[in-house]
N, C-alpha and C positions, 0 to 999 in steps of 0.2 A: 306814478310813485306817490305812495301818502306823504303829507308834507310832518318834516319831522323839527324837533329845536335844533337841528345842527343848521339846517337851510335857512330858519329864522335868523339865527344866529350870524351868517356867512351874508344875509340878506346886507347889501352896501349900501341901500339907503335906512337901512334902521338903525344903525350903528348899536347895535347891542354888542353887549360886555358877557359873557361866560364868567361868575364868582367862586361858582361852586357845581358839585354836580355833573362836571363834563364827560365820565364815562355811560353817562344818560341821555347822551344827548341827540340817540339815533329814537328815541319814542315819539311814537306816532302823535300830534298835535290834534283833538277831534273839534277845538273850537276856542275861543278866547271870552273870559270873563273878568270882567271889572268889578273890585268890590275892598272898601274900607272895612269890610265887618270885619270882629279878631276871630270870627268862625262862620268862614260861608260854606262851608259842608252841605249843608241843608236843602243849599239851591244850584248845586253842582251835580251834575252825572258821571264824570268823569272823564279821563282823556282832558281836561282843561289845562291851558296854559292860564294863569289866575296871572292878574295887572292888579298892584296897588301903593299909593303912595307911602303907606306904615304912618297915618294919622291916628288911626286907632290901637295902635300897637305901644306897647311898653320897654319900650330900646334899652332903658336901664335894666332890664330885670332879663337876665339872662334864660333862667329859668321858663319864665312868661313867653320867650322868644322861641324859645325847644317844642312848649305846650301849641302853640302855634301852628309852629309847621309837622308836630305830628298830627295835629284837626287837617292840616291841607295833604298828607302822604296817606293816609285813612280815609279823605274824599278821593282817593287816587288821582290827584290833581299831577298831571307829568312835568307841570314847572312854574318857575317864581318870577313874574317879571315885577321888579322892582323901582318906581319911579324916583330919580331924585331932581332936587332945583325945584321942588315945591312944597314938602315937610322937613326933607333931610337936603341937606349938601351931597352928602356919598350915604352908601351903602351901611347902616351899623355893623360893626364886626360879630357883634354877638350871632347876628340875623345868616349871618354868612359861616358861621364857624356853625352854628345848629342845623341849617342846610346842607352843611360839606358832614357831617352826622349823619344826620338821615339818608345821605345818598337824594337830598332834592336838588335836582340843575336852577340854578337862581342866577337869574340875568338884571343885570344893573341898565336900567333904560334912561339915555340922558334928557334933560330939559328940553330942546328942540324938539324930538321925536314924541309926537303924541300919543296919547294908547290908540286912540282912531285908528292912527296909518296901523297900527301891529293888527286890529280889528279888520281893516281892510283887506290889509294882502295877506291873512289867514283865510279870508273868506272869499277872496280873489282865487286862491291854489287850491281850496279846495271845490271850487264851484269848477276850474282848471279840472282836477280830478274826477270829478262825477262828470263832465261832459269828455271826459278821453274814455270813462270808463262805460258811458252808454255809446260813445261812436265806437268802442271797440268792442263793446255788444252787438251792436246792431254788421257790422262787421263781420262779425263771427257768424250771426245768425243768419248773415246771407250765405256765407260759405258753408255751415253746416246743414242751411235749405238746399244748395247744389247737392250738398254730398248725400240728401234724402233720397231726391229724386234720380239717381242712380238706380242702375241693374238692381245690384247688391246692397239696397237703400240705408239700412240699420247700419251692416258692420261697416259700410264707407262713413257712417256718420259719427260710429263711435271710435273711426280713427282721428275723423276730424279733431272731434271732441278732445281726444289724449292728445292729439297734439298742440290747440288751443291750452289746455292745461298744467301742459309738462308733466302730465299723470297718467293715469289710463284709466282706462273704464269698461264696464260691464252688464250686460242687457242677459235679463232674466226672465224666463217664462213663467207663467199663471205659475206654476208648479213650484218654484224656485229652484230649476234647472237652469245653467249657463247657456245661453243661445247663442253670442259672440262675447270677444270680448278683443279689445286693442291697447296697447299691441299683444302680438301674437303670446308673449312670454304670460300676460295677465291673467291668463287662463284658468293655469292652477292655482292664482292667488285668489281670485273672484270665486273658486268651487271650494274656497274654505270658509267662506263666509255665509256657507249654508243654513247654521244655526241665528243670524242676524237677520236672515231674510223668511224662513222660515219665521218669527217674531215678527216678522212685517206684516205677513198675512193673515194673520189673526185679526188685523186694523182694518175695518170695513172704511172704505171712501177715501181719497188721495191723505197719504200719509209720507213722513220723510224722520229720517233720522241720522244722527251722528253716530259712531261707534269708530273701536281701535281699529287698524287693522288686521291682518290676521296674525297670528304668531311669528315672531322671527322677521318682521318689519315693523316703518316705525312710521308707517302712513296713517294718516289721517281719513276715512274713509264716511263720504256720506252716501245715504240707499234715499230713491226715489220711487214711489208707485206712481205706475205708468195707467192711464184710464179715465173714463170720466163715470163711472158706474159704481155700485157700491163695493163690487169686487175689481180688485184689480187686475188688468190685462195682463201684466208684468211687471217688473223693477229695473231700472237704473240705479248701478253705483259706480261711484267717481272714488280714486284714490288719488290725495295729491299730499307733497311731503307739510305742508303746511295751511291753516285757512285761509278759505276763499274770500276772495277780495272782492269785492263790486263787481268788476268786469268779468272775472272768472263767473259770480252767481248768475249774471247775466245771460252765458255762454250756457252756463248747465240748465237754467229755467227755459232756453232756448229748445234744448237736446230733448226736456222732456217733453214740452209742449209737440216736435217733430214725431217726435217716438209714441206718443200718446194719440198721434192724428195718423200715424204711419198702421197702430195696432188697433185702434179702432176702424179704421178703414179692413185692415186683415179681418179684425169679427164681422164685419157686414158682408166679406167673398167666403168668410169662413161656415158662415148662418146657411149662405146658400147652396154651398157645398154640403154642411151636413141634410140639408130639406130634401138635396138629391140623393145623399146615401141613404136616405131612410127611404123614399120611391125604391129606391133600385132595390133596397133590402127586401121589401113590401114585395114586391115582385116577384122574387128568388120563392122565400117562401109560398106563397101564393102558389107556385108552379110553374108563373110566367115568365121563363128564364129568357125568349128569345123578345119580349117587350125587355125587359132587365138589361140585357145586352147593348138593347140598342140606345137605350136612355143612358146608360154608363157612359155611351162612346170612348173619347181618349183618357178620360178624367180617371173612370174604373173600371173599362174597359179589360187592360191588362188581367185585372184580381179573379177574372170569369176562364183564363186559360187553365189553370192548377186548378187543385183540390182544396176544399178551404174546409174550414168545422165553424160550427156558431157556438156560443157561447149564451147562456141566458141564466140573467141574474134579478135577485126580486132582494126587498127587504126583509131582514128576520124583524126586524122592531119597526114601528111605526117613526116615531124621530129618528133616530140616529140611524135605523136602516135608510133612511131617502136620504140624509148627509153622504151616508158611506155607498148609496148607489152614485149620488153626484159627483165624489171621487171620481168615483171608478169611471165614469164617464170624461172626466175631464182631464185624467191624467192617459186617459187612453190616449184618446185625440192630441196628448202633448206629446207621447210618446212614439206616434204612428207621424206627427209632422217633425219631431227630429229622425228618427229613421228613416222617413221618405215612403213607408209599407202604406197602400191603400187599406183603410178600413171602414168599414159600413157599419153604421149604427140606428137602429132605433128604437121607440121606445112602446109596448105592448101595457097598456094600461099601465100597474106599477113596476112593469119588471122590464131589465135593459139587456135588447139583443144586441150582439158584437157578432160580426162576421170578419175574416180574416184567411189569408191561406194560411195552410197547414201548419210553414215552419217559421211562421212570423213572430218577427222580436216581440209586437204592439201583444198579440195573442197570450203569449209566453207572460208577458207582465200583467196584462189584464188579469187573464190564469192567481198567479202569483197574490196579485193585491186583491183578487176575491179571496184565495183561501187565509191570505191576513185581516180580513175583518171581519170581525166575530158578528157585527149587524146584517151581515149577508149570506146569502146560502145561492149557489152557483151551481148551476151542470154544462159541461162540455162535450161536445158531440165529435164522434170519430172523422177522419177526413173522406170526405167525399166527393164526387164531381159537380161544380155546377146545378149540373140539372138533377142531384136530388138534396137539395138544400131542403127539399119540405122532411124528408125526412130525417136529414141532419137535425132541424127542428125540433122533431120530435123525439129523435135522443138526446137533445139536451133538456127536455124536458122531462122527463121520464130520471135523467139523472139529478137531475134541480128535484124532482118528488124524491128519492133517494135519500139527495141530502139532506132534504126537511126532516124525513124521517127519522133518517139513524142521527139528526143533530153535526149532520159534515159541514163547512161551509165548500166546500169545493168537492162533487162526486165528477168524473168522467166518465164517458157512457160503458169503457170496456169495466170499468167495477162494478157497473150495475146484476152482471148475470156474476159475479163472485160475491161468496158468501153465503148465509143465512137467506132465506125470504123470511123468517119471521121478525126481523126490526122492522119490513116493510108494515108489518100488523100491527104497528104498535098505537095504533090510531085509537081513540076513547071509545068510536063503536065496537071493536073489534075486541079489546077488552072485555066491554059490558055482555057482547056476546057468548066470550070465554065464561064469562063468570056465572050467566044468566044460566049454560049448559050443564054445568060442572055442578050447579048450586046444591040438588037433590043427592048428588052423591057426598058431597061436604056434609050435608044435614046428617044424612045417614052415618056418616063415619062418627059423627059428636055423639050420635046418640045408640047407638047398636056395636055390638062385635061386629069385626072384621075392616079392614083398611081397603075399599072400594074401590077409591082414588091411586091410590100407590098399586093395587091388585092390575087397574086398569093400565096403566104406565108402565107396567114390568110387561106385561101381555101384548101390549102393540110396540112394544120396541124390542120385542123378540119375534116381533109377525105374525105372532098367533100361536107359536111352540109354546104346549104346554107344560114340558118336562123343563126347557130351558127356564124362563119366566115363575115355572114353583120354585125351580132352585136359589132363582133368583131373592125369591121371597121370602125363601125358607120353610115354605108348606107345603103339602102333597097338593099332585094334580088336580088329585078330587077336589080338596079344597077349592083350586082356581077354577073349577071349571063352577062352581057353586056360586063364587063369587062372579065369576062375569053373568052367570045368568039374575042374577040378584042385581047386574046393572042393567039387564035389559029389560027388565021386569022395572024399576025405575025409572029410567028413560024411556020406557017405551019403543025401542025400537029395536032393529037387528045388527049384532058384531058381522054378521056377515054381507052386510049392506056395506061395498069398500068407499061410499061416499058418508058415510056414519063414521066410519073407521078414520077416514080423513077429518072430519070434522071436529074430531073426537082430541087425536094428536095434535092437530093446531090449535083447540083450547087448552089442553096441557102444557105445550109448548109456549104458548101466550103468555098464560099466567108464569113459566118459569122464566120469559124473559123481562116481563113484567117486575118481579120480586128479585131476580138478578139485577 
């Protein structure tokens, strides 16, 4: 219990007097100062209980007396101990009437009673208080180390915790997703404080902050980064209806310090779980499903009975694509150890494979948060067995070229044969080829009658009909047929060559989707 002036006051060998002030008289007492000056503000902190004879003070001057004790309610001094039988007989009334004003508790201390003794057993209750408040740290912290090393280590620790408290609390993953939280009702209070914790992670290296609670309560809530690395493992936060005290700080530097050795121990089983999913992954690909199998055993064993698809992601941008690939990596893996889904990860120079079965949550999200970040471009491969992962592979590669292409961040392999092939052209040789083909007929149109280009365009998208394709144009056949020989004679080569004919359409086509 902090020692406060009502206990001073009640204390039976100080025989203090209460003058003024008494509805004040439950504040916290942080330490006792002696001092004649008529303004010791300067060398006060606050929380002081201030001792002074009123040698230096001006008892006639009412006024002088007011000016006073608002320099000691302005130092936040929480009270007046007043000495008499050494300047004054009693109390000035002025001194007492300006106090009962201000609302300052002012205690009349008699001649026997020294300031010493009030110095000492201030400093006695509260030396009292800091050693109740570290044995009932040290306390707690044995009791919240039992409740670590439990089955169920965290949520038994953050029950402990809420109950040490009388509040609750809430354990947060890298991601600032809820992983427990105690008691069971704080659940939904801890998943509104998303926007708090999300702000946390922005702070590289152990960080901690104060904030409201969440709407519609009237708790007091602090958030903890959980880690010893620049990123944090996770968060703790504590909600209690008022601030922490000593003992309580004790108890929660306790919680993190457990939770912080409890999540760094999970990333060193966690490191070597991922070293394995990427063999195993290595493997599959590779061809080598029956080495794959057997390296899996229990751990991924299961993930090789179903059909799975892979997933492979690279960056569009050189910065913020490798940020937005370490996302994607790191929320997978939070998302695959809250659902419980095995998934295989790793990593092919810049770009990140994801395997997973077919109709998995971790997939679905991964999916999801590749086609929300515009620094990434992703293909998804159809589901397959097992044993042909390598070509699962290679449709999601094939649909990752796709999406470079036509600018998708997310293609799956069944959109690859839908559509156009010409966005797949849109490459800068492919262009330079269109244009390089086409050039002699442009020249020609700038500078001679007849429209060569447009002639040629109406003629191979009617297949070669020449009555369709004049009409198209608006000139007799003879015409057309003058004009495409006035292109072969240019180009050099034969309309009736059907690989001229192709060549011919897909620089057309180029350049139209080019200028589209």
């Amino acid at each position: 219990m902090p020692l406060t002036l009502a206990s001073l006051a009640q204390h039976s060998a100080l025989k203090l007097t209460v003058l003024a002030g008494r509805d004040r008289l439950d504040s916290e007492v942080r330490w006792v100062h002696t001092s004649e000056l008529d303004d010791p503000g300067p060398y006060l902190e606050g929380g002081e209980l201030l001792l002074t004879t009123g040698l230096a003070l001006d008892v006639g001057d009412p006024e002088s007396l007011r000016g006073y004790v608002r320099r000691l309610t302005g130092a936040r001094v929480v009270g007046l101990g007043f000495g008499v039988g050494v300047g004054y007989d009693e109390v000035p009334a002025a001194l007492v009437e300006a106090a009962e004003q201000a609302g300052l508790p002012l205690l009349e201390v008699p001649r026997r009673t020294p300031f010493i003794a009030i110095s000492k057993t201030v400093s006695a209750a509260l030396a009292a208080d800091r050693y109740k408040a570290v044995t009932a740290g040290f306390e707690a912290q044995r009791d919240l180390t039992r409740a670590a090393l439990a089955p169920d280590g965290p949520a038994a620790l953050l029950t402990r915790l809420a109950g040490h408290l009388d509040g609750w609390a809430a354990l947060y993953d890298a991601s600032g997703a809820v992983l427990a939280a105690a008691p069971e009702w704080a659940g939904k209070r801890a998943a509104r404080l998303g926007a708090e914790v999300e702000r946390m992670r922005e702070i590289q290296g152990p960080a901690g902050a104060a904030v409201p609670g969440p709407a519609g309560c009237e708790d007091r809530v602090e958030i903890q980064s959980l880690g010893t690395g620049r990123r944090p493992r996770g968060y703790l936060a504590v909600g209690t209806e008022s601030r922490l005290d000593t003992s309580a700080r004790y108890v929660v530097n306790a919680a993190v310090a457990l939770l912080t050795l409890s999540l760094e121990q999970s990333r060193t089983l966690q490191e070597a779980h991922t070293r394995l999913a990427a063999a195993v992954l290595r493997m599959l690909v590779a061809g080598e499903t029956g080495h794959a199998r057997s390296t899996a055993g229990d751990l991924y064993g299961a993930l090789l009975d179903h059909p799975v698809r892979v997933l492979v992601a690279e960056p569009a941008d050189d910065r913020l694509g490798i940020e937005a690939l370490a996302r994607l990596a790191e929320q997978a893996d939070a998302t695959a150890a809250r659902s419980g889904e095995p998934l295989l990860t790793c990593h092919e120079g810049a770009r990140l494979l994801l395997l997973a079965a077919e109709d998995a949550t971790v997939l679905a999200a991964a999916a999801d948060l590749a086609e929300a970040e515009d620094a990434l471009s992703a293909g998804l491969s159809a589901a397959v067995p097992p044993e042909e992962v390598p070509e699962a592979h290679r449709q999601a590669e094939r649909a990752l070229a796709v999406a470079v292409r036509r600018g998708r961040n997310l293609v799956e392999h069944g959109e690859v044969g839908a559509g156009s092939v010409v966005p797949l052209l849109a490459a800068d040789a492919v262009r330079a080829f269109a244009e390089g083909l086409l050039r002699p007929l442009r020249e020609h149109d700038a500078t001679s009658r007849g429209d060569l280009v447009a002639s040629l365009h109406a003629w191979l998208s009617h297949h070669g009909q020449w009555d369709a394709a004049a009409a198209d144009l608006g000139v007799h056949r003879h015409t057309l047929r003058y004009r495409m020989r006035r292109v072969e004679e240019i180009l050099g080569c034969s309309l009736d060559d059907p690989d001229v004919r192709m060549e011919l359409w897909l620089a057309l086509k180029t350049e139209a989707e080019a200028d589209g």
